[in-house]
C-alpha positions in Angstrom: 2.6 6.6 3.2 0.4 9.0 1.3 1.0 10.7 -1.9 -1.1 13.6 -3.1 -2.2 14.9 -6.4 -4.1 17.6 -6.8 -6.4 18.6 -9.8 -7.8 22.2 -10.6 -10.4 23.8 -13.2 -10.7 27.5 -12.0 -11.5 27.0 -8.5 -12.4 23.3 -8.5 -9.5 21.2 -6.7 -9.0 17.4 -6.7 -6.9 16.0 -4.7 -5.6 12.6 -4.8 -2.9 10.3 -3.3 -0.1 10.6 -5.9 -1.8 12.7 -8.7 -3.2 16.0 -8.1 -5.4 18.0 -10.9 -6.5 21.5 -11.3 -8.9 22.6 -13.5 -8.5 26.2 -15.4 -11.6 27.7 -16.2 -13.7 29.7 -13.1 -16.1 27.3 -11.7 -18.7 28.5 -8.9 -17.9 26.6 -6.6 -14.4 24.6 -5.0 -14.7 21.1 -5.0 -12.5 18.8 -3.7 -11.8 15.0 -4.8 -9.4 12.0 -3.7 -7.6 9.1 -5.4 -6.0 6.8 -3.3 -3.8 3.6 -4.5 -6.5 1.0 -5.3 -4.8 -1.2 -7.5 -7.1 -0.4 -10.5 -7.4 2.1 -12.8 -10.1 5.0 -11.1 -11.3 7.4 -13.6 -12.2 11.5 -13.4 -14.7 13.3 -15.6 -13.4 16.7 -16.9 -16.5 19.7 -15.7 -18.7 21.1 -18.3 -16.7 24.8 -19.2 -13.2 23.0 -18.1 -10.8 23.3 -21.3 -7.4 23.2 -18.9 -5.8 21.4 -16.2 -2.7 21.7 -14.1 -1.9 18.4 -12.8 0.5 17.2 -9.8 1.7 14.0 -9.8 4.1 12.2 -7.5 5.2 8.4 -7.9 5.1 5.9 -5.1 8.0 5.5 -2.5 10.1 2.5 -2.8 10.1 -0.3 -0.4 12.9 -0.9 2.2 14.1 -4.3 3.5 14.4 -2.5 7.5 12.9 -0.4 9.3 15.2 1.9 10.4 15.9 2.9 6.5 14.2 6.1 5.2 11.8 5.3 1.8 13.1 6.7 -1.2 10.2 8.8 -2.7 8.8 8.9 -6.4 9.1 11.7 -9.0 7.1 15.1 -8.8 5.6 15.8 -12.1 3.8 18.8 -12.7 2.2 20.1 -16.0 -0.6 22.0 -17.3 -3.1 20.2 -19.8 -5.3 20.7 -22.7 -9.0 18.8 -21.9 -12.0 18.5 -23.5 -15.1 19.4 -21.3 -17.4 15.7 -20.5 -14.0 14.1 -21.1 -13.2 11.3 -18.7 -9.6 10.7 -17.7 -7.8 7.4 -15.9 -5.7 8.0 -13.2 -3.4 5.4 -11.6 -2.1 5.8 -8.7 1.5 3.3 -8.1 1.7 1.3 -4.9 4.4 1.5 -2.8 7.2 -0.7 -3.2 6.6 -4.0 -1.0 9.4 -4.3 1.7 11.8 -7.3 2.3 12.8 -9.4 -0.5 10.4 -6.9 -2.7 7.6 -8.0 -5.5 6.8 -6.0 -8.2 4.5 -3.2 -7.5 1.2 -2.1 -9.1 1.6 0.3 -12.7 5.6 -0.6 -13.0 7.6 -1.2 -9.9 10.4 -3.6 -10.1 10.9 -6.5 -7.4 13.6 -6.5 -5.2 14.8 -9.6 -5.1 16.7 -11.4 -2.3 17.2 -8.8 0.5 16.1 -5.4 -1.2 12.7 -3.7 -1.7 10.7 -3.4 -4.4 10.3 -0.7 -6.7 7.6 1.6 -6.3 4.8 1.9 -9.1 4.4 5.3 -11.3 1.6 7.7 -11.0 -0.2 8.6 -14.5 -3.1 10.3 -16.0 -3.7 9.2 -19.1 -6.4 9.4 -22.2 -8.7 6.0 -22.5 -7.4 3.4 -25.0 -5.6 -0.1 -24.9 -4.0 -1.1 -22.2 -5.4 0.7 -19.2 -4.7 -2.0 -17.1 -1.5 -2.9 -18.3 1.5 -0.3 -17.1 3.3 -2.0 -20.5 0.8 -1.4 -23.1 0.1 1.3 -25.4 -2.1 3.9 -24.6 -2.2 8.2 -24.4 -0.3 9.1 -21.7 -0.8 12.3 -20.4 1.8 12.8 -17.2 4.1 10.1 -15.5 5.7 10.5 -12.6 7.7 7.2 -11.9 7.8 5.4 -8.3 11.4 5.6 -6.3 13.8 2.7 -6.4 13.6 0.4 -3.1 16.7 -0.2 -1.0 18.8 -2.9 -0.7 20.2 -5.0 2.5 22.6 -2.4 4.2 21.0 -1.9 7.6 21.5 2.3 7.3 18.8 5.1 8.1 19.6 6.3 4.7 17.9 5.2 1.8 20.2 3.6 -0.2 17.2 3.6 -3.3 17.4 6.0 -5.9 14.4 8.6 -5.7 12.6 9.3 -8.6 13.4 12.4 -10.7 12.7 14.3 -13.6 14.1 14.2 -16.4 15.8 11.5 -15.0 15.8 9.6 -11.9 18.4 9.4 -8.9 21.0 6.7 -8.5 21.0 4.5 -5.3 24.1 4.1 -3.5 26.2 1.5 -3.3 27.5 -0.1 -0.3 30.0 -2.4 0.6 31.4 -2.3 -3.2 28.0 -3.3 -4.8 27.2 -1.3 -7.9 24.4 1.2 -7.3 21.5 1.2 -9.4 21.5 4.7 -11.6 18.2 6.6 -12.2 15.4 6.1 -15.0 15.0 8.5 -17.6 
């Protein structure tokens, strides 16, 4: 599954697989780049001239234990920035949730444990400091969007995962009398 994020500074567009920027300011010419997941922090160096950004950001799907169930899907964040020209950004781009008995997924997603998927990992830009490989640590977030819950065992087409939201997430449903999961905030 791909997730898209695009990035714009007056006519320059980047688009990337869960986080999308757009710079402000009026650059000659479009220009057009991608970040896929990649399991490591990638980074993106603001244009000379570029002083704003509008940013789309979408979290990753969660996984699903069959399938014949739909993926939850992350959070769509969208904002407009205040950059410094020659600045250079980190973006991370979440993985999707792992299927089956889920593991945790890369920048935050929760395992599944026994017969559920795993969470999927959230989609950030964010200023350089401590902790850019570390979804915990401290560091100057710019945007978040947070990955979708991952389903659990109930053989449905529906996704019984919460999806990701903003402010706050969805809640799963719960089957069978199991308590659902409720949504992050």
């Amino acid at each position: 599954m791909k997730f898209f994020c695009k990035l714009r500074t007056g006519r320059q567009w980047l688009r990337a697989a869960a986080l999308v920027l757009a710079l402000a300011p009026a650059v000659a010419l479009a220009q057009t780049t991608t970040f896929s997941y990649t399991g490591t922090p990638q980074t993106y160096t603001v244009p000379a001239g570029t002083t704003r950004i509008a940013v789309v950001a979408s979290g990753a799907a969660g996984g699903r234990v069959s399938t014949m169930q739909v993926r939850s899907l992350g959070a769509r964040v969208q904002a407009t920035l205040a950059v410094v020209p020659g600045e250079v950004l980190t973006v991370v781009v979440g993985q999707q949730g792992a299927d089956g008995s889920g593991r945790p997924s890369y920048n935050g997603g929760g395992s599944g444990g026994f017969g559920a998927g795993g969470g999927g990992g959230a989609t950030d830009l964010r200023r350089p400091g401590a902790g850019t490989d570390d979804y915990l640590a401290p560091r100057q977030a710019l945007l978040v969007a947070g990955g979708a819950g991952g389903t659990d065992w109930i053989n449905s087409p529906t996704p019984q995962g919460g999806a990701g939201g903003m402010p706050v997430g969805g809640t799963g449903v719960g089957l069978s009398g199991n308590v659902p999961g409720q949504g992050a905030t």
